[in-house]
C-alpha positions as CSV (number, residue, x, y, z in Angstrom):
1,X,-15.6,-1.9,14.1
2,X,-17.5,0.9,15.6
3,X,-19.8,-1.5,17.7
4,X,-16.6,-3.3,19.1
5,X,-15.2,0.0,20.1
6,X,-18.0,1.6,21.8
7,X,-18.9,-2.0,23.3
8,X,-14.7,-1.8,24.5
9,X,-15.0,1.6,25.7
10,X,-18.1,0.3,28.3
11,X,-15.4,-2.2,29.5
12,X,-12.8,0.3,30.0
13,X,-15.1,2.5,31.5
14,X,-16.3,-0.2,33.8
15,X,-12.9,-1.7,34.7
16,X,-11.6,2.2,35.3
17,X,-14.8,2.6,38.3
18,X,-13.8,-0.9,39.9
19,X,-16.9,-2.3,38.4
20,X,-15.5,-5.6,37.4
21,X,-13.9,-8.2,39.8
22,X,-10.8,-8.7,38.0
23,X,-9.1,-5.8,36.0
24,X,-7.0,-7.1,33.5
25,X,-3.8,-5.6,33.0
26,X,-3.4,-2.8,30.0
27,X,0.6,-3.7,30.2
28,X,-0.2,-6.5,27.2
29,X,-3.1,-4.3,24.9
30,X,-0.4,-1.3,25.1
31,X,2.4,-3.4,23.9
32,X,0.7,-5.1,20.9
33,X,-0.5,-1.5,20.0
34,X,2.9,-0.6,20.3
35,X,5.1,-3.5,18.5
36,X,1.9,-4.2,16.0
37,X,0.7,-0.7,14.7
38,X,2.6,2.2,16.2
39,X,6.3,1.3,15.5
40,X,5.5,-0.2,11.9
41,X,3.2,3.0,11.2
42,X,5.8,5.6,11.8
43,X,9.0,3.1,10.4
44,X,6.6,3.2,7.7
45,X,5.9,7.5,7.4
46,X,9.8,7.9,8.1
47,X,10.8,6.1,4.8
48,X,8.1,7.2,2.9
49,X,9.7,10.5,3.4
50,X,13.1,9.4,2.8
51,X,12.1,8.2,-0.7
52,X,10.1,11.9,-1.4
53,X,13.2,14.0,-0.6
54,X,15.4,11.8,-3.1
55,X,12.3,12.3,-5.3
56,X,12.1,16.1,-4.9
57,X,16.0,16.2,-5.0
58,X,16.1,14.3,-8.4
59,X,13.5,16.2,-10.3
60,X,15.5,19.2,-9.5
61,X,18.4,18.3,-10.6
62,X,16.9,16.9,-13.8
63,X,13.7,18.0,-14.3
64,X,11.6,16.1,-16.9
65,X,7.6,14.7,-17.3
66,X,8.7,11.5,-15.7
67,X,10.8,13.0,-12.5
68,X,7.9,15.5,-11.8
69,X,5.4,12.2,-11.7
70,X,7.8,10.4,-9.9
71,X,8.2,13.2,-7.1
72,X,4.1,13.4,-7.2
73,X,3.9,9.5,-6.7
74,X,6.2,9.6,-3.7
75,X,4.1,12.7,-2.4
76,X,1.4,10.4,-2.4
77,X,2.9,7.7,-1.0
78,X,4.0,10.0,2.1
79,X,0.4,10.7,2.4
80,X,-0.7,7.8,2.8
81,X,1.8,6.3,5.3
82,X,0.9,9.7,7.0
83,X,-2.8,9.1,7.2
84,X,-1.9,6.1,8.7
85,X,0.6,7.3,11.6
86,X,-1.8,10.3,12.1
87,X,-4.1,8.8,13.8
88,X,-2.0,8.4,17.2
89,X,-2.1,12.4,17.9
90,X,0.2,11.8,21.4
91,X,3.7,11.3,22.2
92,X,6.5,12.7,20.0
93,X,4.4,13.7,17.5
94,X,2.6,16.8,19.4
95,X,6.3,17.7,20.6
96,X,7.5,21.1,18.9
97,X,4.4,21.6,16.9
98,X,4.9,18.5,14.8
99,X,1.4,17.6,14.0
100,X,0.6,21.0,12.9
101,X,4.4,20.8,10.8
102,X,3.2,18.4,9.0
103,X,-0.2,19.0,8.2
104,X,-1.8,22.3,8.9
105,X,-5.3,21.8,8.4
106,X,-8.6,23.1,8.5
107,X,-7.2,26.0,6.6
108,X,-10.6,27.9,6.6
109,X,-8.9,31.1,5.9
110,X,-6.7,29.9,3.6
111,X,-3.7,31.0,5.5
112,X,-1.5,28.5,4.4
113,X,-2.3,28.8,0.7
114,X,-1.7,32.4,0.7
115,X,2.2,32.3,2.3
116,X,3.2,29.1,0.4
117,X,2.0,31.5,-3.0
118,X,3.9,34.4,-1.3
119,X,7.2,32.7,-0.9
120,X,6.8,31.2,-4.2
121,X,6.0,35.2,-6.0
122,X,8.9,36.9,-3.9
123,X,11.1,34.0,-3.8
124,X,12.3,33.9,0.0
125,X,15.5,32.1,0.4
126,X,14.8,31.4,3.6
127,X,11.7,28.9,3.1
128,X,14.4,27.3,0.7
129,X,16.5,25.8,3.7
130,X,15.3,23.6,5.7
131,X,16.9,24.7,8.7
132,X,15.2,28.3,8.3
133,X,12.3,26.7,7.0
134,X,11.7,24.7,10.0
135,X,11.5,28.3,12.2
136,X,8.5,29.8,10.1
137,X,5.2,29.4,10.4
138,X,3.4,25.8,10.0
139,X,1.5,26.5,6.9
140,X,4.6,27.0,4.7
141,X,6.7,23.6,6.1
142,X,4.5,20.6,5.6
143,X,2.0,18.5,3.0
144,X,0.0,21.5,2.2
145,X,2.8,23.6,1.1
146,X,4.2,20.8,-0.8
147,X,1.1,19.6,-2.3
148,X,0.8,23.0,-3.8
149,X,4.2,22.8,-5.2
150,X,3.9,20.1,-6.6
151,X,0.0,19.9,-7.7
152,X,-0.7,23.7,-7.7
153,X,-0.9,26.3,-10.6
154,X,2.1,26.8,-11.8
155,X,3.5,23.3,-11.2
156,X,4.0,22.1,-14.0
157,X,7.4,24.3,-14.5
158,X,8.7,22.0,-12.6
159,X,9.3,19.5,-15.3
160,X,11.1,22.1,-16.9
161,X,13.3,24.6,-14.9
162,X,16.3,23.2,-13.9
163,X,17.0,24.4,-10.4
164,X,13.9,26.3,-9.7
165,X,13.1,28.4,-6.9
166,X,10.0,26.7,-6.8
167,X,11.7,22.8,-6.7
168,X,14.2,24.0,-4.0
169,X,11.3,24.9,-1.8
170,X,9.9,21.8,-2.3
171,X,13.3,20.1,-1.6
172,X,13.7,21.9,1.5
173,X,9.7,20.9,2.7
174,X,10.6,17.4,1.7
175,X,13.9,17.8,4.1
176,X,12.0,19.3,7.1
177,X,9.2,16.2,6.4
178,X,11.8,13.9,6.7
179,X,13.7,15.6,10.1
180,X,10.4,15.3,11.6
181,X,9.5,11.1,10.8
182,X,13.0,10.0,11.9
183,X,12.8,12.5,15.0
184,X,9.0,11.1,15.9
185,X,10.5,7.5,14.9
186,X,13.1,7.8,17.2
187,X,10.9,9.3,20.3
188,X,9.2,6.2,19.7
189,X,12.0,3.3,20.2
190,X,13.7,5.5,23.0
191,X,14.2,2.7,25.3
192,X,13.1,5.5,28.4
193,X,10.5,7.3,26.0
194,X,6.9,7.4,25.5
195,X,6.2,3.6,24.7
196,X,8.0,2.6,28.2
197,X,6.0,5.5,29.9
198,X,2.9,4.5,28.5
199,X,2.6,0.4,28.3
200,X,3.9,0.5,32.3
201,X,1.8,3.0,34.3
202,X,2.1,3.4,37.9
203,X,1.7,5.6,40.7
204,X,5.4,6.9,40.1
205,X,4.4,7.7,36.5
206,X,4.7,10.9,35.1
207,X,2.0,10.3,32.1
208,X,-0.1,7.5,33.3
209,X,-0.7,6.8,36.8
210,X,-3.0,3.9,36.7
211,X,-4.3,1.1,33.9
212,X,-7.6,3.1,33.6
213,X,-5.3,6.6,32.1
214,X,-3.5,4.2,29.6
215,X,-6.4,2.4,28.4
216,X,-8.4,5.8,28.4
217,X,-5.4,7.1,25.7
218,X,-5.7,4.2,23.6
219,X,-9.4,4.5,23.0
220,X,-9.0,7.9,22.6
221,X,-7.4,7.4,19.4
222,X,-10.4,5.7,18.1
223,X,-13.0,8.5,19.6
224,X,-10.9,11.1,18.7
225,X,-10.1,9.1,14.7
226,X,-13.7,8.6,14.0
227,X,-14.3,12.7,14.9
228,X,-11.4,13.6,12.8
229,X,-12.8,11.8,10.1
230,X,-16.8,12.7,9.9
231,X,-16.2,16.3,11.8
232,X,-13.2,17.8,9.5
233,X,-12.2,15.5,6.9
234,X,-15.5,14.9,5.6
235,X,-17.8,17.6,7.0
236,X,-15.7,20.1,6.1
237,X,-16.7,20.4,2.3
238,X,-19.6,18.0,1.7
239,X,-23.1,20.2,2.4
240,X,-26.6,18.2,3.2
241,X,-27.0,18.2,-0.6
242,X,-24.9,17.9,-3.6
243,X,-25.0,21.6,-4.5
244,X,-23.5,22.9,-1.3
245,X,-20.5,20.5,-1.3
246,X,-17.2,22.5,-1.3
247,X,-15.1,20.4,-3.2
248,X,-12.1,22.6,-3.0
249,X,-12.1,22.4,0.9
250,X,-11.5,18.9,0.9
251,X,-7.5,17.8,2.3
252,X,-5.5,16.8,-0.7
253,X,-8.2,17.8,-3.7
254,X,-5.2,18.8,-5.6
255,X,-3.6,15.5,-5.5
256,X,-6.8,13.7,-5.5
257,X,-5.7,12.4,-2.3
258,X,-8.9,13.1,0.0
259,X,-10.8,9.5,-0.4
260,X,-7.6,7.6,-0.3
261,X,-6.2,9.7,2.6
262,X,-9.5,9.2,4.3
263,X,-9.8,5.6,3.7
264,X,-6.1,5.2,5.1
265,X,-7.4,6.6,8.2
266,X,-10.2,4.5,8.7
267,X,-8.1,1.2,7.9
268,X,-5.1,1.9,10.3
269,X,-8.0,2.6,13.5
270,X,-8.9,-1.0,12.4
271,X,-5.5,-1.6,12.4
272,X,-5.2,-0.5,15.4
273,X,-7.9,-2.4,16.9
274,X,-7.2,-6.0,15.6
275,X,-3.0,-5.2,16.7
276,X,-4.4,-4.0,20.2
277,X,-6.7,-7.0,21.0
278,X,-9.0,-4.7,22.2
279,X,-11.6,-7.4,21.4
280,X,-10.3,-9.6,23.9
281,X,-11.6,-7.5,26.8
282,X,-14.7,-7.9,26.0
């Protein structure tokens, strides 16, 4: 996949400084990457997160072993459909600080860790509402938070306590989650929104003014994927040699969710690819 992008990105590159004869028309690759990866990704992150806050919901109304694994499977679930959709970082999901909402990460100070444990020791009731929770900082409102609440020390009160502090900030996380897929979703199918801007540039476009800006967006997810991937996700905590790997800076470790997370991303940029047709300009 790597050789057909780079190979793909001389095309574009070429077609964007006139050098071939006929430039074909980025109205049709835009709309397949719309209709065949980008609407399906995010139906898919918005429902994933509809099912997690029944999950959450139901495990604190009745806490037992098996709600608590249920809430945890639909956690992971959500992480997946989000490693998926997270690879297109434009459009609704940059709006309002949603990418950073949802997942705050590096967190090479720990910054995150350390409120989500703060709230949890003094008990805030205001990270316990989603509408107040929505207003404080992005480390305490997305996966992060509620991977520690759900996977963290201490979690496993939560098959226990009916009513918890600790399960009603997770319900409230679970809640903000969910605002944010359907509002991303949405921004999305708006008939005037991003996907009309961006599969019809023009000269009277606000975003993208010619082919060459639209084409240059879609390979930037790929460029911009493949960097995410090897620069953070997986340089982040493995060393040159075994014994200076930092397994505990790895996305998701609590969850075991860092190779399957990682692999999600690498399968939707192919995804991507074989819905775009990017092959075909070639």
């Amino acid at each position: 996949m790597l050789r057909a992008i780079v190979a793909s990105a001389l095309v574009m590159l070429s077609l964007a400084s006139g050098g071939a004869a006929a430039t074909p028309s980025a109205k049709p690759l835009l709309e397949r990457s719309i209709a065949g990866f980008i609407l399906p990704a995010y139906a898919r992150f918005h429902a994933s997160t509809a099912r997690l806050g029944d999950a959450v919901d139901d495990l604190c109304a009745g806490p037992s072993a098996d709600a608590l694994d249920a809430a945890r499977n639909a956690f992971r679930d959500t992480v997946q459909a989000w490693s998926t959709a997270e690879i297109i970082r434009f459009g609704p999901v940059t709006e309002a600080n949603r990418l950073e909402r949802i997942l705050f990460w590096p967190d090479r100070k720990g910054t995150g860790l350390k409120q989500v444990q703060a709230a949890l020791a003094q008990g805030d009731a205001t990270a316990t509402d989603a509408d107040t929770l929505a207003g404080k900082s992005v480390a305490m409102q997305g996966l992060g938070a509620l991977e520690f609440i759900l996977h963290g020390t201490g979690a496993d009160e939560l098959a226990t306590a009916p009513r918890s502090y600790r399960c009603a900030y997770g319900a409230a996380v679970a809640e903000n989650l969910d605002r944010m897929a359907g509002e991303i979703e949405q921004g999305w199918q708006a008939p005037d929104g991003i996907a009309a801007a961006w599969a019809n540039p023009g000269p009277d476009n606000a975003l993208y003014r010619d082919d060459a800006e639209a084409l240059g967006e879609l390979l930037d997810v790929f460029v911009n994927g493949l960097e995410l991937v090897r620069d953070v996700r997986l340089n982040g905590f493995l060393g040159q040699q075994a014994a200076s790997d930092k397994p505990r800076q790895a996305l998701f470790w609590r969850s075991a969710q860092t190779v399957p997370a990682i692999g999600a991303n690498i399968a939707a940029m192919r995804s991507l690819f074989d819905a775009s047709g990017l092959e075909h300009v070639l």
